[in-house]
N, C-alpha and C positions, 0 to 999 in steps of 0.2 A: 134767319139766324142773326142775332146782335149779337156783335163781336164787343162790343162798344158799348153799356145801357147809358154809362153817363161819360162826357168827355170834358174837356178844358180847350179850347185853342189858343192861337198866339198870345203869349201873357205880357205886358209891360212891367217895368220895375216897381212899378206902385203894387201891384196883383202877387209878382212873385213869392212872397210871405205867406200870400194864403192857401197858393197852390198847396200846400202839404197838408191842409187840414180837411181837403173834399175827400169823401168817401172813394175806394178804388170798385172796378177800375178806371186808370185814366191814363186820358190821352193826350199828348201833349205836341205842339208842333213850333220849331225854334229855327234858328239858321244859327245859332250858336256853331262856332269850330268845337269841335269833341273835346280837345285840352279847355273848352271855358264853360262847360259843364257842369253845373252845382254840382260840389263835389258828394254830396248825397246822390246826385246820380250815380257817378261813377262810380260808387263803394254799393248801388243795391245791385239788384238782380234784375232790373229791369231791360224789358227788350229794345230792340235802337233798328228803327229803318231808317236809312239814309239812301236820297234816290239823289242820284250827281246826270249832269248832261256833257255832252260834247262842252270845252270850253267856248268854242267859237259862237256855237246857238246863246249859253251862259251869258257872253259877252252883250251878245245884240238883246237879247231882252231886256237885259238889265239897264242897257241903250236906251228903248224905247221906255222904256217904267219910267227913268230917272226924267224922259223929258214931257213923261205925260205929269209926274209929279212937283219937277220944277226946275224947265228947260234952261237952262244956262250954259256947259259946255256943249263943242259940236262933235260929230263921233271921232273925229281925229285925234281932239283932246280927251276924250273919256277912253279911248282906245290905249293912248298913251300911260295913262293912268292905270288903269286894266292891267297891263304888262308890266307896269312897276310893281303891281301888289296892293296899291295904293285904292283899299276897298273897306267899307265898315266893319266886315267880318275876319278882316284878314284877309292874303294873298288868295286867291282859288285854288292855285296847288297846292298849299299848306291845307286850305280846308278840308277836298278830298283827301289828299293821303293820310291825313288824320282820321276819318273816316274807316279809309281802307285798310290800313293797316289794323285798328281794331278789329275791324271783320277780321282777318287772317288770323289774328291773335285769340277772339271768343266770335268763331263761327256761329255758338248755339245764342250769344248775344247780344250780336250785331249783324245784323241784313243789310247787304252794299246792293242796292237797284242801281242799271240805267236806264232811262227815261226811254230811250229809241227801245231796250228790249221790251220795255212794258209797251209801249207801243204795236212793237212789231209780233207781239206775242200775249197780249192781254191775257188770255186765259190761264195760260202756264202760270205768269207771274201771281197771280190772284192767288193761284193754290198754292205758290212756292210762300208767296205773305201768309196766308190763311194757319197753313202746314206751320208757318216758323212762333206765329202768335197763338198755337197752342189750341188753333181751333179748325183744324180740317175739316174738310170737306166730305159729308159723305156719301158713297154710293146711293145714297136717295135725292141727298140733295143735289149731284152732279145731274142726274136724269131730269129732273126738275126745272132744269137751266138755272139754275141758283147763281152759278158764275159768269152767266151771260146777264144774267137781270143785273149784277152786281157791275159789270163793265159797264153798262148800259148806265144806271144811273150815277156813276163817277165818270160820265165820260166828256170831254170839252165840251161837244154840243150841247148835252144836257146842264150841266156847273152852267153854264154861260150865259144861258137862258130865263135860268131862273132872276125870277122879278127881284128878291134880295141882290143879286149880283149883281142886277141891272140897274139899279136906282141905291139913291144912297153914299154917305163916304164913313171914312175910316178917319180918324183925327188920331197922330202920333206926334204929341208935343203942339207946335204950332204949326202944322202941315193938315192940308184935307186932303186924302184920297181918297178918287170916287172908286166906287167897288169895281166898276165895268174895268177899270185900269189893270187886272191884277187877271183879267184877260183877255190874248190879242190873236194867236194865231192858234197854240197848242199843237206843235209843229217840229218838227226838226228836221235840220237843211237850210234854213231859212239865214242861214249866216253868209249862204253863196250870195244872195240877192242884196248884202248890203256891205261887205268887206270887200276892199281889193284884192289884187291879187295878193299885192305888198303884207297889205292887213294879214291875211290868210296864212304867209309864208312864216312869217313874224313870229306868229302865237303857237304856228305848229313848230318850230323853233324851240320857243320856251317850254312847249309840253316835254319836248323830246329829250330838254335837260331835265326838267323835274320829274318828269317820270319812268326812266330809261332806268331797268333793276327794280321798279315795283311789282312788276307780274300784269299793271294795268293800263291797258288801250283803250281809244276811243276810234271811231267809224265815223267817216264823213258821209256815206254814204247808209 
């Protein structure tokens, strides 16, 4: 089953002009906050997955990415930074609740994943994305393993492996990043093994202002 016959991935501002003139459908993958949106997004009818992680896991990868890209702060400073808001895309609680709150608002047009559930329940989620992108699954194809083939070849081990990931960089402005960088563990939990306790108590702190009355939690475990 192609969900997908032709796609786009991460676009730069030079590309973004052209993006509207490929043939549909397409797929598009951003770290945009929802409020920065072309506003042609906003006004179609287009579908929106947004998958959000534990902030803490959030924190540490973005840790180790920014020092495989180009080490200068140590995690004490980039932590500090982290909890001011002081991030390229905006604060991280503005990002997800921006997010979420859409979901809440257009369920049929906006899909809130998180990462541990897809994780912890690959299958479900697949059919739960499949079901919301208009292309279910069906009773031949479930007998078939269609959703296990489909874990299987999106899954860390496999992404990770592959020779394109493994060799090769990404050039953003005057930066190289090598492809292997973009991944490390695929993992969550991994924020015990590098946060204090201090660290840990901190952030769970800040979640519990910013998100206390949203409807949305996260699970360390």
């Amino acid at each position: 089953m192609s969900l997908f016959p032709s796609w786009n991935s991460t676009y730069t501002r030079t590309s973004l002009s052209q993006t509207w003139t490929l043939s549909p459908p397409q797929l598009f993958h951003t770290h945009f906050p929802f409020t920065s949106l072309p506003q042609p997004v906003i006004d179609s009818q287009c579908r929106i997955v947004y998958i959000c992680r534990n902030p803490k896991d959030v924190f540490v990868s973005f840790f180790f990415f920014s020092q495989a890209k180009s080490p200068s702060l140590s995690i004490e400073e980039e932590f500090e930074q982290f909890c001011k808001g002081v991030r390229v895309y905006g604060p991280f609680w503005d990002h997800i609740l921006g997010y979420w709150k859409a979901s809440l608002d257009s369920p049929k047009r906006v899909l809130f994943m998180k990462y541990e559930d897809l994780k912890r329940d690959s299958s479900f989620h697949v059919k739960e994305l499949a079901e919301f992108i208009g292309c279910p699954f069906s009773p031949e194809e479930e007998t078939q393993g269609l959703v296990h083939e489909i874990i299987k070849l999106c899954s860390f081990e496999n992404l990770s492996n592959l020779k394109a990931n493994k060799i090769g960089a990404l050039s953003v402005r005057d930066i190289s990043i090598r492809n292997d960088t973009f991944f490390r563990k695929g993992e969550f939990g991994d924020w015990k093994n590098h946060l204090t306790a201090e660290m840990a108590d901190s952030l769970d702190r800040i979640i519990e202002e910013k998100f206390t009355g949203s409807g949305l939690t996260f699970s360390d475990s």
